[in-house]
C-alpha positions in Angstrom: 10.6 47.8 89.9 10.0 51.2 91.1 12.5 54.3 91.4 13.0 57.4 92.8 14.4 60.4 90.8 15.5 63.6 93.9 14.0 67.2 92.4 16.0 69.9 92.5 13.7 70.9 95.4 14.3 67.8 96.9 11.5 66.0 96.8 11.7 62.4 95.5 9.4 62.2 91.9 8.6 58.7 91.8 9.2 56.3 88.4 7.2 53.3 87.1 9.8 51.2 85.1 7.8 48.6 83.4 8.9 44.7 83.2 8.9 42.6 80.4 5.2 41.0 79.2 5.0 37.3 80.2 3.1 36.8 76.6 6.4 38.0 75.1 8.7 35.5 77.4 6.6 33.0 76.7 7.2 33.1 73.2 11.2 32.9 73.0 11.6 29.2 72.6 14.4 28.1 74.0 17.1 25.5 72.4 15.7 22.4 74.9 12.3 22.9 73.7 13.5 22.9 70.5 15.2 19.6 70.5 12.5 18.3 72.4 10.3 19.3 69.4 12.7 18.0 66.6 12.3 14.4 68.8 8.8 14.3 68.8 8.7 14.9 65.2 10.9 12.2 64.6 9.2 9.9 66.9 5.7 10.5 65.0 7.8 9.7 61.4 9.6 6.8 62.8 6.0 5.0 64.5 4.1 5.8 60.9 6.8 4.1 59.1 6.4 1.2 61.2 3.1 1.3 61.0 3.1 1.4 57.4 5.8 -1.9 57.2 3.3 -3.8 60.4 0.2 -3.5 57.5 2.5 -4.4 54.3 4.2 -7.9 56.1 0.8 -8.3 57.8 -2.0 -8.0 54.4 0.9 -7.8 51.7 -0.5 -7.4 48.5 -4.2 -6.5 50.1 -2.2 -3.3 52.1 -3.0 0.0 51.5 0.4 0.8 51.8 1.7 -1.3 49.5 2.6 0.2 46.5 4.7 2.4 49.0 6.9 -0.8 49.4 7.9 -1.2 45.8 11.5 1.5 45.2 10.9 4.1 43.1 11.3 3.6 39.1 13.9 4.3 37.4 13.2 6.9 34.5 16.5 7.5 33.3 17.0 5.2 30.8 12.9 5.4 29.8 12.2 6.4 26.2 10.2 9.5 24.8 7.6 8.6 22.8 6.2 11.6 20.0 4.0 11.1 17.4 4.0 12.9 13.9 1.4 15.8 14.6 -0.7 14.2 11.9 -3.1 13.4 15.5 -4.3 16.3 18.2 -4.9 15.1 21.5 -4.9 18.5 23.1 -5.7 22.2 22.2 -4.9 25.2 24.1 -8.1 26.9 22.6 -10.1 24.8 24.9 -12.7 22.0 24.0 -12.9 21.7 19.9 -15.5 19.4 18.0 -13.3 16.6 16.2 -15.0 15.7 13.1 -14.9 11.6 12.6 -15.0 9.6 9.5 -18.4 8.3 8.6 -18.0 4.2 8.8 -19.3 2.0 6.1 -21.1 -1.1 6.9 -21.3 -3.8 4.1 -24.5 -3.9 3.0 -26.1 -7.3 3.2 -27.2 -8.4 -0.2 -29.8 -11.6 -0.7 -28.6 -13.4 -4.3 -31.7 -15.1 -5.9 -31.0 -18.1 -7.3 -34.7 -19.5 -8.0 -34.4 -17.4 -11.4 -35.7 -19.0 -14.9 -34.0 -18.5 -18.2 -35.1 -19.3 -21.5 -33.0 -18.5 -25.3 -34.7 -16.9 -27.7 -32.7 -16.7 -31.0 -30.2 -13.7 -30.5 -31.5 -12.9 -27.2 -31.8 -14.6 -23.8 -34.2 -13.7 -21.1 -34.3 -14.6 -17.4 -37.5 -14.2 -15.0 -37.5 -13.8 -11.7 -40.8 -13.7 -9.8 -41.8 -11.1 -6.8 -45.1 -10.6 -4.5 -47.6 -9.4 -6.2 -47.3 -5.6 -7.2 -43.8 -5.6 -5.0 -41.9 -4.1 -7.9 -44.5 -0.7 -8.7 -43.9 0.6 -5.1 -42.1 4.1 -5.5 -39.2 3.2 -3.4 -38.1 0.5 -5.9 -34.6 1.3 -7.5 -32.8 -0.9 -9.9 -28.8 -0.8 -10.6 -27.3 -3.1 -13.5 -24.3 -4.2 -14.6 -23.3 -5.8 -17.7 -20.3 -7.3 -18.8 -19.2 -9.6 -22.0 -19.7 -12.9 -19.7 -21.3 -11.1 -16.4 -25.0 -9.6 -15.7 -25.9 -8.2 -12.2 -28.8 -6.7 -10.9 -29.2 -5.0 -7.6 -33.0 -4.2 -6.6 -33.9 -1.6 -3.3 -37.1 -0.9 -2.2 -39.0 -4.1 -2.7 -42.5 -3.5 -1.5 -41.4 -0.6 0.1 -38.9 -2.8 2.7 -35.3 -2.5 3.3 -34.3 -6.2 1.8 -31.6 -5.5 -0.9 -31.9 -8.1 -3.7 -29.4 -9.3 -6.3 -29.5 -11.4 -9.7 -26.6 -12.7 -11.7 -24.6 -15.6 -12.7 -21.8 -15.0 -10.3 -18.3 -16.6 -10.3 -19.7 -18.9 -13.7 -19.5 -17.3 -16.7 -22.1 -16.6 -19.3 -22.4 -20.0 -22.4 -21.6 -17.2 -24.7 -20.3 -13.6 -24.7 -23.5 -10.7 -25.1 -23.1 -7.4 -25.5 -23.6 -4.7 -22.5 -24.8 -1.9 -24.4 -28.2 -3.3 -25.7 -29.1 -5.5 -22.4 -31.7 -3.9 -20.4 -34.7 -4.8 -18.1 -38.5 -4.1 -16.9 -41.5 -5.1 -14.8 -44.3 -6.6 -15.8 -47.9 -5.0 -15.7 -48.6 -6.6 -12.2 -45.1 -5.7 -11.4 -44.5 -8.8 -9.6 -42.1 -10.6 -12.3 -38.2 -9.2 -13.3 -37.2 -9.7 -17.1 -33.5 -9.5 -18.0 -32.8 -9.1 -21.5 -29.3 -10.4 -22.3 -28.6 -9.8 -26.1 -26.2 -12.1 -27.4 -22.9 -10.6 -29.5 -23.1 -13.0 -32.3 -26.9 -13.3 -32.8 -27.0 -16.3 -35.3 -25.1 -18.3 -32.6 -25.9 -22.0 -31.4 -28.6 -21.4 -28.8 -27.8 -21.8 -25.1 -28.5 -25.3 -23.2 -27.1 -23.5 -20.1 -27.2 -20.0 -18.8 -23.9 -20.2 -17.3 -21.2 -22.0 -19.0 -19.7 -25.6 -17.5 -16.1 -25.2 -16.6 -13.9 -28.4 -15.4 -12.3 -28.2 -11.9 -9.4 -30.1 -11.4 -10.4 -30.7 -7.7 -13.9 -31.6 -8.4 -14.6 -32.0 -11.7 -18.0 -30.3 -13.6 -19.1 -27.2 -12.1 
């Protein structure tokens, strides 16, 4: 739109008014394109939603969508579980190193039976025979036990192997009572037989038949 302004002289100074930019009209939005808007947006909700319900009665449990199906969970009622801070699952000092307990496996234990005993007057002695030079390897370690009516040897480091070996008379006890103190053991020169020495505690007693002592079972008679 142009105008004229008249000079004091006058003469007619000419005036550029300017109009508004379209860019700027073009971004009012008017209240019709928004509803039109609002529809749309609706329109795209409503047809996912059926979408959604088409795949879940179509596949059922195979949908994608079907955990959408299932109403939300109550938590209301739900119960909060703490421990007693004797356990850390979490640090907020980062990444720690937890230190474990070491776990113990039974160790497997082979208990000779083929053992020989013989009584010798206020002693008894049982043998029991190994490979050749088995017995003088370095690795070999002995542990003993003796009790009034019990003897156990464990042996390690047979011929330089793992195999843990055991002597004693087990669950039967001893004919006669000995005494711990004074019973001991060794190798023979080609280390290859055992020798227990199981001193007895009354030495002028009636030598042993047996090694271990006869007991009766009620459920199955002589053992």
């Amino acid at each position: 739109l142009k105008l004229a302004i008249i000079s004091k002289a006058g003469c007619a100074i000419p005036r550029l008014v300017c109009a508004p930019m379209a860019s700027d009209s073009a971004n009012v939005e008017t209240p019709d394109a928004q509803e039109q808007d609002g529809s749309s947006a609706h329109e795209t909700s409503a047809s996912a939603g059926n979408k959604v319900a088409e795949s879940i009665a179509k596949k059922g449990e195979n949908s994608y969508y079907f955990a959408h199906s299932k109403p939300a969970e109550d938590l209301s009622q739900a119960n909060c579980i703490t421990g007693d801070g004797s356990r850390q699952l979490a640090s907020l000092e980062g990444v720690q190193k937890i230190t474990t307990e070491e776990v113990k496996t039974e160790e497997k234990i082979t208990w000779r039976e083929d053992y020989a005993f013989g009584d010798d007057g206020n002693k008894v002695k049982v043998y029991c025979e190994f490979p050749e030079g088995s017995l003088g390897h370095p690795d070999v370690k002995v542990e003993t036990h003796f009790e009034p009516l019990k003897f156990q040897l464990i042996l390690r480091g047979v011929g330089g192997g793992n195999a843990v070996f055991g002597i004693t008379n087990g669950a039967h006890p001893l004919s006669g009572k000995i005494a711990p103190e004074k019973c001991q053991w060794r190798f023979n020169s080609s280390k290859s037989r055992l020798t227990i020495t199981l001193f007895k505690e009354e030495p002028y007693e009636t030598g042993w038949a047996t090694l271990k002592k006869h007991v009766i079972s009620q459920h199955t008679g002589w053992n």
